[in-house]
C-alpha positions as CSV (number, residue, x, y, z in Angstrom):
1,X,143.5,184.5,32.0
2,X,145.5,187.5,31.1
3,X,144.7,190.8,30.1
4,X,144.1,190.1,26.7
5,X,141.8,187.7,27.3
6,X,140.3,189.5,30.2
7,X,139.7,192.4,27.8
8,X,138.7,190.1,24.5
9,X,135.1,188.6,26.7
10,X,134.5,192.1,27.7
11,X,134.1,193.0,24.5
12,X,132.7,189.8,23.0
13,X,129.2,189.4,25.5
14,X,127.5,192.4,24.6
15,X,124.5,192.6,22.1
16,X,125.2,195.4,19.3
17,X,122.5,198.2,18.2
18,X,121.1,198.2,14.5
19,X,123.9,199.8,13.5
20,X,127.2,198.6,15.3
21,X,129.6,200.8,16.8
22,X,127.1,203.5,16.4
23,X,124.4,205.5,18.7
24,X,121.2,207.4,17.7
25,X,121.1,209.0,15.0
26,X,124.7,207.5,13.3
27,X,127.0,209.2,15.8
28,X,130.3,207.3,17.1
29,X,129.2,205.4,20.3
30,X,131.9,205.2,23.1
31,X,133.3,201.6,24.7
32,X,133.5,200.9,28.2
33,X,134.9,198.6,30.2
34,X,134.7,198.1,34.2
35,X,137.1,195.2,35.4
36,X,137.6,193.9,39.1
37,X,141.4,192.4,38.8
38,X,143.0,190.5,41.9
39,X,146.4,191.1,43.1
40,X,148.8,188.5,44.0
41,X,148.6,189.1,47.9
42,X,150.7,192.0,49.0
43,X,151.1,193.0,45.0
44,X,148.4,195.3,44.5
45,X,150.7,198.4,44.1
46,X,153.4,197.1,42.1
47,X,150.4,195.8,39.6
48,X,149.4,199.0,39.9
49,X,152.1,201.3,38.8
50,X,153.0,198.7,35.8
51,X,149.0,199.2,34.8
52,X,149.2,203.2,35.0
53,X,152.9,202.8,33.0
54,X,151.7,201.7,29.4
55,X,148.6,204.1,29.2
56,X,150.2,207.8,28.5
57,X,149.6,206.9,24.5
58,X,147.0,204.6,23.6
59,X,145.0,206.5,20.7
60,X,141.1,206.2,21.8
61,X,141.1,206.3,25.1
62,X,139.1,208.7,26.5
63,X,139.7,207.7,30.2
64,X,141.9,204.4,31.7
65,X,141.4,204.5,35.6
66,X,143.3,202.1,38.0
67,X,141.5,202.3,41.4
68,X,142.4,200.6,44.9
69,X,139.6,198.7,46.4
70,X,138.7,200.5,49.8
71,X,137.9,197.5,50.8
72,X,140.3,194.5,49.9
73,X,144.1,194.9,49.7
74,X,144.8,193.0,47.0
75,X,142.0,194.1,44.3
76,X,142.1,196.8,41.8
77,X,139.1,198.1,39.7
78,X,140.0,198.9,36.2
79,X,137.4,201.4,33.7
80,X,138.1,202.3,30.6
81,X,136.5,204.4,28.1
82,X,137.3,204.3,24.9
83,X,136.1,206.2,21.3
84,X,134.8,202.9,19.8
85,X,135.4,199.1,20.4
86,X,138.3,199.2,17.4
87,X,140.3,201.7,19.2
88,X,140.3,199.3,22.3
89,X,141.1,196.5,20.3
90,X,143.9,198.1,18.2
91,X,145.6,199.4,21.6
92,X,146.4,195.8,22.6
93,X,149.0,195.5,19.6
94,X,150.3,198.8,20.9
95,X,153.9,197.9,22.4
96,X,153.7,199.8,25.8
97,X,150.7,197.9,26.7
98,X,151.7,194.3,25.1
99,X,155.3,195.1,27.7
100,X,152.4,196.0,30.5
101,X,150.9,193.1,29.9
102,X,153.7,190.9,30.1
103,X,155.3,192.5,33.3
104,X,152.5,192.6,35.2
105,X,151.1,188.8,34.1
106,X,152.9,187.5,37.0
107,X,151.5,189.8,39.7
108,X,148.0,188.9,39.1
109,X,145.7,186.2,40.9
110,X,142.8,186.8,38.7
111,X,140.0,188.7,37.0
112,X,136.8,188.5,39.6
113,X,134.6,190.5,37.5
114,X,134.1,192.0,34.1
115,X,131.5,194.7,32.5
116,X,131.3,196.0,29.2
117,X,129.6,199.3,29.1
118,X,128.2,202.0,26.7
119,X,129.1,205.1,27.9
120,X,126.9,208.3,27.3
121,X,129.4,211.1,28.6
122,X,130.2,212.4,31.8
123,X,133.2,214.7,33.4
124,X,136.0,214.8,30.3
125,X,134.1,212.6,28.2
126,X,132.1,213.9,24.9
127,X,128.7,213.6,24.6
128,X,127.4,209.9,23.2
């Protein structure tokens, strides 16, 4: 699967409030996403530093970490928070991340695990 498609049933699982794309009382509600993406052995970095390449500009996000696994060599956890669930979905037409996507295809073994979240603020994130 690739990241498109990784990303696409992220977003696609989740039950939706009364009023989608919205929290209490009408206001905006945030996107998140927490994915646990395997590394073609010994690959990990190079996936890595292609992953943390395409996200200077992606209008949205509020936060895009890339994290090693203490763990396991080859894995990398992914989270991502985003203004809304259209913001994430319009970044993947976004060119730097449609060239990330496509350099870093090849480097990746799979997607072990994937969580779709609703964020309700934190450290540099707004209140939901």
């Amino acid at each position: 699967m690739d990241r498109r498609g990784f990303i696409a049933s992220l977003i696609a699982g989740a039950a939706l409030p009364a009023l989608p794309g919205h929290g209490f009382g009408g206001a905006p509600r945030m996107h998140g996403l927490i994915g646990k993406m395997r590394a073609q052995p010994g690959q990990r970095a190079a996936l890595a530093a292609i992953l943390l390449e395409g996200t200077a500009a992606m209008p949205g996000c509020l936060s895009y970490i890339v994290a090693e696994d203490a763990a396991d060599a080859d894995v990398l956890w992914i989270t991502e928070v985003w203004d809304g669930t259209a913001s994430h979905e319009a970044s993947l037409a976004l060119p730097a991340v449609r060239e990330a996507i496509a350099k870093g295809r090849p480097l990746i073994a799979g997607f072990e695990s994937q969580v779709r979240t609703r964020p309700l603020g934190g450290q540099g994130l707004p209140a939901a």
